[in-house]
C-alpha positions as CSV (number, residue, x, y, z in Angstrom):
1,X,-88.7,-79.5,20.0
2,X,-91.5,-82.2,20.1
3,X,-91.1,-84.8,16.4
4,X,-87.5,-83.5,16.2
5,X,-84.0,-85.0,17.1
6,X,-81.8,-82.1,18.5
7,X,-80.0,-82.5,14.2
8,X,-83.3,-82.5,13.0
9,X,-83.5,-78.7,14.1
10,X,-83.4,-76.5,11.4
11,X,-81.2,-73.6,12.5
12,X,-82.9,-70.3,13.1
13,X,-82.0,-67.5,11.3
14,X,-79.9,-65.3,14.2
15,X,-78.1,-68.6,14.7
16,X,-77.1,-68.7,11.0
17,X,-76.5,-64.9,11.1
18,X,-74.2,-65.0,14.1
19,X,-72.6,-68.3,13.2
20,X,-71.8,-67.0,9.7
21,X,-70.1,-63.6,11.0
22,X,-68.1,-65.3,14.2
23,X,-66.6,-68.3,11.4
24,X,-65.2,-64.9,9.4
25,X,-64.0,-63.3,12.1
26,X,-62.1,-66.7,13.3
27,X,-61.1,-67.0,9.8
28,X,-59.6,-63.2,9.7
29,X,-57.7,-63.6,12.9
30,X,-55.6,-66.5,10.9
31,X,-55.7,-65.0,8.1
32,X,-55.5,-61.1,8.3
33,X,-51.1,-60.5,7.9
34,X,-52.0,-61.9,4.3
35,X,-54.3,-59.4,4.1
36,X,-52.0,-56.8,5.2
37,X,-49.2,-57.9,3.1
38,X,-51.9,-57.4,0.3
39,X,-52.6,-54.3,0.6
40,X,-49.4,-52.6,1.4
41,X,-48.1,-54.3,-1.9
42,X,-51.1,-52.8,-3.7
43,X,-50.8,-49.7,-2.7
44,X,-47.3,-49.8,-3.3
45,X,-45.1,-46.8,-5.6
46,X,-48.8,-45.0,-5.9
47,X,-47.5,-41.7,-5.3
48,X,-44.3,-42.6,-7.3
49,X,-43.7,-42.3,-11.6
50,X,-43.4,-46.1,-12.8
51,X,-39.9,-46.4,-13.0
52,X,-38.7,-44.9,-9.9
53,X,-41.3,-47.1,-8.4
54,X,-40.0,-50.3,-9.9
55,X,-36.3,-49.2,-8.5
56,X,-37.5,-48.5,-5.1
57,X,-40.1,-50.8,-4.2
58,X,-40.0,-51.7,-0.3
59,X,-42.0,-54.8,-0.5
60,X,-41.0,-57.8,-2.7
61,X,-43.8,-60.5,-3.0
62,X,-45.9,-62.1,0.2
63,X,-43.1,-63.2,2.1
64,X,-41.0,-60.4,1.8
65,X,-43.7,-58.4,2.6
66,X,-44.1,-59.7,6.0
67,X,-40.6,-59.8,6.7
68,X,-39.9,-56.1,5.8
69,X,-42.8,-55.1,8.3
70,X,-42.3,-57.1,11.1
71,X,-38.1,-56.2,10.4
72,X,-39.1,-52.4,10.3
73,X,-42.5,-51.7,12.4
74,X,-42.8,-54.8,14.7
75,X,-45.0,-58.1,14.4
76,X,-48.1,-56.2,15.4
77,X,-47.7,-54.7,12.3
78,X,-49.2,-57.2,10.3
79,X,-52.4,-57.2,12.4
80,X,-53.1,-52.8,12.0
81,X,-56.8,-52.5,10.9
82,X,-57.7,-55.7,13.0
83,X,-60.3,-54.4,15.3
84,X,-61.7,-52.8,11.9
85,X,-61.5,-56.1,10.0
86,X,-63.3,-58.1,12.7
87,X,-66.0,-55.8,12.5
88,X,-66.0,-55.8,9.1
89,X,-66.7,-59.6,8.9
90,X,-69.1,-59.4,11.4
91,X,-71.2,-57.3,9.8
92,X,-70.3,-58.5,6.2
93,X,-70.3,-62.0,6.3
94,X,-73.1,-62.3,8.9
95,X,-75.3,-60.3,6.1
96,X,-73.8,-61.8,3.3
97,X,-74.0,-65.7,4.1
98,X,-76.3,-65.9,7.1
99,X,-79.3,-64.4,5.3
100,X,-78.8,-66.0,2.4
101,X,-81.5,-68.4,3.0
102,X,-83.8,-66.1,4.2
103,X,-83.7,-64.1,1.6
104,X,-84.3,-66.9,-1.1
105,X,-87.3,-68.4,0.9
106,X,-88.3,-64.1,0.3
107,X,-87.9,-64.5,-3.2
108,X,-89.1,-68.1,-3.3
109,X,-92.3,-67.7,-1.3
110,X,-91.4,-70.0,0.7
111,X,-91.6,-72.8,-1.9
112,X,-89.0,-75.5,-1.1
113,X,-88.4,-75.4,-5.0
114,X,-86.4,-72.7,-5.4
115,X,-85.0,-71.7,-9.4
116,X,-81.2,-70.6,-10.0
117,X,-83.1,-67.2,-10.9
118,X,-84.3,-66.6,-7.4
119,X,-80.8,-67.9,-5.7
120,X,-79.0,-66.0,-8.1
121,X,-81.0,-62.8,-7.0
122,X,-81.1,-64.0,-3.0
123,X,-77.0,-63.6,-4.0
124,X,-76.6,-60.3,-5.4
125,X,-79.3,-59.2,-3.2
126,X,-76.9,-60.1,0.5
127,X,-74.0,-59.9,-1.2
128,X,-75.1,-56.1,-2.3
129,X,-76.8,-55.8,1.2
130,X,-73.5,-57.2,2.9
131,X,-71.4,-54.5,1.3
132,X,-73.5,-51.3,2.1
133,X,-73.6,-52.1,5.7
134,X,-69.8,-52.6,6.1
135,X,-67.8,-50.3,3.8
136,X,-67.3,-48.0,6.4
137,X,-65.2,-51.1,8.6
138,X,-63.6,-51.9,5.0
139,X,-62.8,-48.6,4.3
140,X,-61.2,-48.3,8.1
141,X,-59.3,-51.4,8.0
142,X,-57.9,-50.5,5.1
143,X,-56.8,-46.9,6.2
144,X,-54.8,-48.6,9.2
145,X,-53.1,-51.6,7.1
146,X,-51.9,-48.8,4.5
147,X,-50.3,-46.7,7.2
148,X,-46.7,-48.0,8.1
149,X,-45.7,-47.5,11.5
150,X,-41.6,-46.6,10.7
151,X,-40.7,-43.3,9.8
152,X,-42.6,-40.6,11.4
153,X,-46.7,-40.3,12.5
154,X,-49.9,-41.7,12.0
155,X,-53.3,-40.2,11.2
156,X,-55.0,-42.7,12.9
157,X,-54.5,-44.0,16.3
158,X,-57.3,-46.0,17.1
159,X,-60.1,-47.3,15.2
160,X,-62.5,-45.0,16.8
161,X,-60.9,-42.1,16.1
162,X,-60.5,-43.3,12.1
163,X,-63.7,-43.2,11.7
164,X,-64.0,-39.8,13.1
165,X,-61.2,-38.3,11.4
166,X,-62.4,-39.8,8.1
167,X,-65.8,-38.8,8.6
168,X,-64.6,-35.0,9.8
169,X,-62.2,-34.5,7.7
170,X,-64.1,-36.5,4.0
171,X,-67.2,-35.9,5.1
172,X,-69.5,-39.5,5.9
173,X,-69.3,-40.4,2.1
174,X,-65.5,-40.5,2.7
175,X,-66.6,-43.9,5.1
176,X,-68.1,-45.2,1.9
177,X,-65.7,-44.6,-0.4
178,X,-65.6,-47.3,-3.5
179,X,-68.8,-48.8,-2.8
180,X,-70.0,-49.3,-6.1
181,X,-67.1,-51.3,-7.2
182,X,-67.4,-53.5,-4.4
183,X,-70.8,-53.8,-4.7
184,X,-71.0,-54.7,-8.3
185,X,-68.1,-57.2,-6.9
186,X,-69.6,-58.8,-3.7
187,X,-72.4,-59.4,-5.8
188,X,-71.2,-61.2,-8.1
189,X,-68.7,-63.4,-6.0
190,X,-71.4,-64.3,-3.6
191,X,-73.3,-65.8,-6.5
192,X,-70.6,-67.6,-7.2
193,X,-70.1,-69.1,-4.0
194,X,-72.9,-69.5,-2.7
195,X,-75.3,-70.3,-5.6
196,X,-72.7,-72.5,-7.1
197,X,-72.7,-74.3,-3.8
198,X,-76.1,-74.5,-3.2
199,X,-76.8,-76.4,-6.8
200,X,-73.9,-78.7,-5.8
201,X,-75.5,-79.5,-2.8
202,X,-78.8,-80.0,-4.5
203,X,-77.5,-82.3,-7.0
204,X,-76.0,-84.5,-4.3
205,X,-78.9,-84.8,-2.1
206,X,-81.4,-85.5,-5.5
207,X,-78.8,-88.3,-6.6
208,X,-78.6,-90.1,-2.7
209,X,-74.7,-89.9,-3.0
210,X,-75.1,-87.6,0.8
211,X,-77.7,-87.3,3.4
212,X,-77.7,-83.4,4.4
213,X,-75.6,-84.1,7.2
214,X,-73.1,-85.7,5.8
215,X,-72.0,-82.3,4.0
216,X,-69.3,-79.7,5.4
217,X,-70.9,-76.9,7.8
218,X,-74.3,-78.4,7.2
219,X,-75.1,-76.3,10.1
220,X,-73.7,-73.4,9.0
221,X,-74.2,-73.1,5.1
222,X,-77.4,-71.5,3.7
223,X,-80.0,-74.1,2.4
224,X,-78.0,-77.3,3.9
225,X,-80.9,-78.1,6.1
């Protein structure tokens, strides 16, 4: 671009919403037997009274966790719900950091002055946004990292068949199941992070301790540019 050294570029906001969703999904591949471990301790002794619960719990903390599965059901166990949870961060965090800045230049007018009212609302507003579009892939993932392999069958045998099983069986609201919760959630953690970052940021730039490119995934973050 003519008056503009290739850093000088401001990135455009498919780059920012494709770049956002393919760091997640990097960062779910490393990350996603935690995840697992998570849930299955979560959901653990749920169809059980408290005290017979306590004396037969299967899973002991993280570690254990992932030793009793890979010991019982295989390695592969740890990644059940993956294809689910890559879409779900490709659709989730793609929406819920990549438009970030979009969506505060919306609310801003496109003033390069924007208030902590109007970043707090462009947060709530993707991190709202984010959720509605991928419950169904959160609901999924979750359905196949509950489900232990050991011990007899398993409702779902692919990921495309979850969601049809859940859809024919619940109904399509079963696919959005606990929304509200995680909206009211999403929302407010993506302020949080976001917002909170972004006033950082701010502060650093206005007090010439960093040049914009001298901070992490200038390329990447909302309003780093």
């Amino acid at each position: 671009m003519v008056g503009f050294k290739a850093t000088d570029v401001p990135p455009t906001a498919t780059v920012k919403f494709l770049g956002a969703g393919t760091a997640a999904c990097i960062a779910d591949l490393i990350t996603f037997p935690l995840d697992t471990a998570k849930v299955r301790l979560q959901i653990q002794g749920e169809s059980q009274g408290p005290v017979r619960a306590a004396a037969s719990a299967q899973y002991r903390g993280v570690l254990g966790t992932i030793l009793t599965m890979v010991r019982t059901e295989g390695p592969r166990s740890l990644y059940n719900g993956l294809v689910a949870g890559l879409q779900r961060q490709m659709s989730f965090a793609s929406v819920r950091i990549g438009l970030y800045d979009s969506v505060k230049q919306f609310y801003t007018k496109g003033s390069e002055h924007a208030s902590i009212w109007s970043r707090l609302l462009a947060g709530s507003t993707t991190g709202a946004l984010a959720v509605a579009v991928a419950q169904p892939t959160d609901v999924v993932k979750v359905r196949f990292q509950a489900q232990a392999r050991a011990g007899g069958g398993r409702r779902y045998q692919s990921t495309v068949s979850a969601y049809k099983t859940i859809a024919r069986e619940e109904g399509f609201g079963g696919l959005w199941k606990g929304t509200s919760p995680n909206i009211a959630r999403n929302a407010i953690v993506n302020c949080a992070e976001l917002v909170t970052y972004d006033l950082i940021k701010d502060t650093l730039l206005k007090a010439n301790l960093m040049t914009g490119s001298c901070l992490p995934f200038s390329a990447w973050v909302p309003g780093t540019w």
